[in-house]
DRENLOTI-89020 format. One record per residue: residue in three letters; x, y, z of N, C-alpha, C in turn. Coordinates in steps of 0.001 Angstrom, whole numbers, m for minus. Layout:
<nodes>
   r    n_xx    n_yy    n_zz   ca_xx   ca_yy   ca_zz    c_xx    c_yy    c_zz
 ALA       X       Y       Z       X       Y       Z       X       Y       Z
...
</nodes>
This chain:
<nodes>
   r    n_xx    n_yy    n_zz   ca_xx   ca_yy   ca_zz    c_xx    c_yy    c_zz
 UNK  m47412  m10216   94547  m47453   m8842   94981  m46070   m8448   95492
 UNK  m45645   m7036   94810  m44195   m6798   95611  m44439   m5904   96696
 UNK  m43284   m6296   97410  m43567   m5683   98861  m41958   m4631   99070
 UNK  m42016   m3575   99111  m40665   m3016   98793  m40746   m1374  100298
 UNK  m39686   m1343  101092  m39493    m502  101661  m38670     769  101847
 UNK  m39345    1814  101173  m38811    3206  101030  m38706    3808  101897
 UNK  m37128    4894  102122  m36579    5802  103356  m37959    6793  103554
 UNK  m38079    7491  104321  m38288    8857  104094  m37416    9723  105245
 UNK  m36934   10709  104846  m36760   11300  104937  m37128   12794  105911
 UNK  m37011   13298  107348  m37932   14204  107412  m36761   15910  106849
 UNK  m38081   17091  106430  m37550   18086  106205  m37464   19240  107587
 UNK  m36842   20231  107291  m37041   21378  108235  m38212   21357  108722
 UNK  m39286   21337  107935  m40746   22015  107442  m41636   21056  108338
 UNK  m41088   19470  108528  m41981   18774  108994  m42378   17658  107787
 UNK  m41962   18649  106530  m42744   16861  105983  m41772   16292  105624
 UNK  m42279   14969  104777  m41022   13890  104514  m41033   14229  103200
 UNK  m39385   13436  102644  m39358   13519  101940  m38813   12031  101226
 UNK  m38907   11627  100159  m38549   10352   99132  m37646   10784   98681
 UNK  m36432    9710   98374  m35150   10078   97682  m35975    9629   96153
 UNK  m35677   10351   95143  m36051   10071   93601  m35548    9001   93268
 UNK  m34381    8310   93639  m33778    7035   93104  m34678    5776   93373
 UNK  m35922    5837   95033  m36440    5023   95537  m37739    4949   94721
 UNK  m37964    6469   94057  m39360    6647   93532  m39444    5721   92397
 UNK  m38655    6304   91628  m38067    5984   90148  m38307    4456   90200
 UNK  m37746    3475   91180  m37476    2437   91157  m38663    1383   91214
 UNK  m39274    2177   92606  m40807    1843   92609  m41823    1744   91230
 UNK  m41684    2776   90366  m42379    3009   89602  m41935    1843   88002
 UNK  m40740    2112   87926  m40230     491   87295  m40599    m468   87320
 UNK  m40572   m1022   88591  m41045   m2264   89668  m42462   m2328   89179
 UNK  m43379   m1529   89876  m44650   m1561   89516  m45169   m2197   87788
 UNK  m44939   m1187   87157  m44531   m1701   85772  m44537   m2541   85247
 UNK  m42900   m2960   85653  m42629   m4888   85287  m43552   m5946   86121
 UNK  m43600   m5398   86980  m45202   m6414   87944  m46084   m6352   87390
 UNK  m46990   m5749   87237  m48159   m5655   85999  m47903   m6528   84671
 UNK  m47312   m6069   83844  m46529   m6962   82880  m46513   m8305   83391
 UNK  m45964   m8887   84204  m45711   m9997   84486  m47052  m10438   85062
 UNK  m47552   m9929   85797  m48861  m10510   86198  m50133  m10877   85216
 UNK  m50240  m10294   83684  m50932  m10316   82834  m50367  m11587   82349
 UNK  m49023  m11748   82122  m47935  m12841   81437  m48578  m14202   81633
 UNK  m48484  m14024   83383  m48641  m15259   83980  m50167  m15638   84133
 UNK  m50953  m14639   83869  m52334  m14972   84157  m52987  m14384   85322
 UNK  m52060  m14071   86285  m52391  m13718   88051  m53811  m12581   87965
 UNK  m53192  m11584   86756  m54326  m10646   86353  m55021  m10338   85313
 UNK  m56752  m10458   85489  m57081  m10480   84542  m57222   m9261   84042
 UNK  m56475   m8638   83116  m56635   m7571   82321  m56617   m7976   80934
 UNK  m56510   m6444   80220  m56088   m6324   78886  m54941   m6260   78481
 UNK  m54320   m7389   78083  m52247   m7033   78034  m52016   m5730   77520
 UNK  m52722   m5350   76105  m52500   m4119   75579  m52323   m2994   76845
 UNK  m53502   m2490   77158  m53767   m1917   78037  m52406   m1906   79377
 UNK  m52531   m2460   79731  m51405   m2924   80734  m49905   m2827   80186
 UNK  m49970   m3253   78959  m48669   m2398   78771  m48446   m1238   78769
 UNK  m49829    m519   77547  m49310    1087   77967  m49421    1458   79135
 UNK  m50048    1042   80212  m50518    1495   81647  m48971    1795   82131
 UNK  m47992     653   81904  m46540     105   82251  m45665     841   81540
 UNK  m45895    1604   79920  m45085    2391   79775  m44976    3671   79934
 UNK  m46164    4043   80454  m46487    5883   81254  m45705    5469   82487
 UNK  m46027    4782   83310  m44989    4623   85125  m43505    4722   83915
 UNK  m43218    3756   83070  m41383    4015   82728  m41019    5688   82506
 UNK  m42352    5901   81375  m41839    6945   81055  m41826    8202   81998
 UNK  m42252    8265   82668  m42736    9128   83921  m40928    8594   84733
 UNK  m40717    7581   85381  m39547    7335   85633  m38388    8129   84851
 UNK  m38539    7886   83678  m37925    8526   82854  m37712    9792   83042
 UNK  m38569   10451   82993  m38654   11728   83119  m37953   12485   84820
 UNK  m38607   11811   85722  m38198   12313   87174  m36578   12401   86914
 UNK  m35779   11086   86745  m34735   10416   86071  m33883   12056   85543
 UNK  m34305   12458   84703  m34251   13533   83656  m33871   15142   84694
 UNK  m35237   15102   85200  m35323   16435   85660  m34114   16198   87250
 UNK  m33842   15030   88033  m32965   15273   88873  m31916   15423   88310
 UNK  m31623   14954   87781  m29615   15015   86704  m29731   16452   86202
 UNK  m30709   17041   85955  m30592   18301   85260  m30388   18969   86247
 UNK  m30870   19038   87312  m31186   19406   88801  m30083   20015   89159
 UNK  m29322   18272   89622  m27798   18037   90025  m26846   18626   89618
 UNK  m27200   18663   88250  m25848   19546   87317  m25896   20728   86936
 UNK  m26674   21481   87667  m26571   22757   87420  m25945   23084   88756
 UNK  m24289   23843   87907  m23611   24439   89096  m23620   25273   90196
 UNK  m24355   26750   89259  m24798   27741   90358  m25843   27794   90013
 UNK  m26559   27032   90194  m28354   26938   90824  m28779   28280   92169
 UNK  m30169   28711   92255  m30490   29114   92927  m31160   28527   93972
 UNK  m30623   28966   95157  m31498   27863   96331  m32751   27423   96213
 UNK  m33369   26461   96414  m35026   26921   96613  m35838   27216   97905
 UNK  m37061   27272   97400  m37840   27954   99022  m37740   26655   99905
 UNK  m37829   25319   99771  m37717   24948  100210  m36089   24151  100882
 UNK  m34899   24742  100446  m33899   24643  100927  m33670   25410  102255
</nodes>
């Protein structure tokens, strides 16, 4: 079992917030743990299964991945409500 400790962050507003790099990473992690746990036997699943289970968390990574860089690089962006 991985055991992994993420910032948070608090906002103006009161709530917290996750840096995307910690999310992203988590969700990787998770992933390759599953995978590996079918590998080794630890869990009894369906490998099939468990892989695609493992490539929606990548691709989903993927994607968050995606939409912050797009985020980032837009020069004159408009604030948001929550800025």
């Amino acid at each position: 079992m991985i055991q992994v400790t993420i910032p948070l962050i608090p906002t103006a507003q009161g709530g917290p917030l996750i840096p995307a790099d910690q999310v992203t990473a988590l969700l990787r992690r998770i992933a390759v743990d599953w995978v590996h746990s079918v590998d080794t036997g630890e869990m009894a699943a369906d490998a099939g299964t468990v892989q695609n289970l493992a490539e929606v968390l990548s691709e989903l990574a993927d994607s968050i991945d995606v939409e912050c860089i797009a985020f980032t690089s837009v020069p004159d962006r408009q604030p948001r409500a929550w800025e």
